[in-house]
C-alpha positions as CSV (number, residue, x, y, z in Angstrom):
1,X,0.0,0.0,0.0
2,X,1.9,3.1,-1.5
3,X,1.0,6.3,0.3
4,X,-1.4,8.0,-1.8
5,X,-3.9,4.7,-0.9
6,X,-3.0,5.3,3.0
7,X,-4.1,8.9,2.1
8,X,-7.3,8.3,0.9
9,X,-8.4,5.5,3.6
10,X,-7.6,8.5,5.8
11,X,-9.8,11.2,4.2
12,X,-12.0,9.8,1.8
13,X,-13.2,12.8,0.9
14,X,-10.6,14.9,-0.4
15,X,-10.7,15.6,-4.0
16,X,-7.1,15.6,-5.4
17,X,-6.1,18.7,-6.6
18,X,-3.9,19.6,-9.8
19,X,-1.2,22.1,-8.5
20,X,1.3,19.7,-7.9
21,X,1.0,19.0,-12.4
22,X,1.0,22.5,-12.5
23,X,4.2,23.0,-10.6
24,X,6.1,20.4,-12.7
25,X,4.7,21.9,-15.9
26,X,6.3,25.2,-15.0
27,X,9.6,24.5,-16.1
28,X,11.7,27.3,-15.5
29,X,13.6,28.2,-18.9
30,X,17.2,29.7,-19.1
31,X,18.4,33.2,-20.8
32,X,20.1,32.3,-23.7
33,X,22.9,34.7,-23.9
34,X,24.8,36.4,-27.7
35,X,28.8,35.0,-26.3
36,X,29.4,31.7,-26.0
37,X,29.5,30.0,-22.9
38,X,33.8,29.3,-21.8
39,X,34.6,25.4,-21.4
40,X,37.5,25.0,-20.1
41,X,40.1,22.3,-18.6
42,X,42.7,23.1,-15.4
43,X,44.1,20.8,-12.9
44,X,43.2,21.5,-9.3
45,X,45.2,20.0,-6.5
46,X,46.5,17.5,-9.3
47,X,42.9,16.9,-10.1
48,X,41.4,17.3,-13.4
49,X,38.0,19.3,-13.3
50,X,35.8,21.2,-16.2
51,X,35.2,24.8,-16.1
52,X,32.2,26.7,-17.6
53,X,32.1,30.6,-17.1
54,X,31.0,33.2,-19.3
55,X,27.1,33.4,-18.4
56,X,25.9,36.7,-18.6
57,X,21.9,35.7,-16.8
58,X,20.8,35.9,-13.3
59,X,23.0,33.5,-11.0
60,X,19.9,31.3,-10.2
61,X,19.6,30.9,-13.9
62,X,23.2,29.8,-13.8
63,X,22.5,27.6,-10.6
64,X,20.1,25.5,-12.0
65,X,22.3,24.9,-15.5
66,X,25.0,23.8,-13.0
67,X,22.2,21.3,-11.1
68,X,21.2,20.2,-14.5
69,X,24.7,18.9,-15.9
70,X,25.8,17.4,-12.8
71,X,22.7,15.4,-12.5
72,X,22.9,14.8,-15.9
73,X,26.3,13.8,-15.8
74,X,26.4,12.3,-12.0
75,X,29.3,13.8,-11.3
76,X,30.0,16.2,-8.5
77,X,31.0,20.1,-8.9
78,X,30.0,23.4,-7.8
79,X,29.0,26.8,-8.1
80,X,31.7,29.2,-7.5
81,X,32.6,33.4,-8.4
82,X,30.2,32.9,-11.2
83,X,31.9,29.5,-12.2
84,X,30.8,25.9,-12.8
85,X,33.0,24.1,-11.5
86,X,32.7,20.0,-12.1
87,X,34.9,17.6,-11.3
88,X,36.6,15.3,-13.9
89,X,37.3,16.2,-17.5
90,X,33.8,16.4,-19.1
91,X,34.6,18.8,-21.8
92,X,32.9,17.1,-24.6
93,X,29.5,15.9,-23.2
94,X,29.0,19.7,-21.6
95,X,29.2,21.2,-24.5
96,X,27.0,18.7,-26.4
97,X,24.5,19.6,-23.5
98,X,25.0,22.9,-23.6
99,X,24.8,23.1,-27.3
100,X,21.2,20.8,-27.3
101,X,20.3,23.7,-24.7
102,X,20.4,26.3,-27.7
103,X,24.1,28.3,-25.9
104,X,26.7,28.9,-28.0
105,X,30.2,26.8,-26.5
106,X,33.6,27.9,-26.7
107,X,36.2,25.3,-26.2
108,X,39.6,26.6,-24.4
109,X,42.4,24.8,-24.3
110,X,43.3,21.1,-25.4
């Protein structure tokens, strides 16, 4: 017995209502910008990690793009000085997410 069941032995008569579909259906979308997003590639602490930097939008924009590739990729990183910051080299499957996104990429170095 899942807990929706439990639910409605409890009340019987509530009436589901439909703002929880609403809330999923108002996906939140992201300010494309004119410059390309930066990818880059450094070595921190003798650990390889991806850069992106560049975004010109409001930092929660920015903050959910960074939520979005590393669940997307299941990697960790962060949010940092207006930096995404994800750990491992990832360079090539950012950008193709970035690019199926509709933002322009720049790749620096390597």
């Amino acid at each position: 017995m899942d807990l929706k069941e439990q639910l409605k032995n409890l009340f019987p008569e509530h009436q589901e209502s439909e703002i929880e579909e609403s809330e999923d259906s108002q996906k939140k979308t992201l300010w494309l910008q004119d410059n390309p997003l930066i990818c880059k590639y450094e070595k921190r602490k003798g650990k390889p990690t991806t850069i992106i930097e560049g975004y010109t939008g409001a930092d929660e924009d920015f903050k959910l793009l960074a939520k979005d590739i590393k669940t997307t990729l299941s990697v960790g990183g962060s949010f940092k000085n207006e930096q995404i910051i994800i750990q491992g080299d990832f360079r090539d499957r950012i950008m193709q997410i970035l690019k199926d996104k509709g933002f322009k990429v720049k790749r620096v170095g390597g």
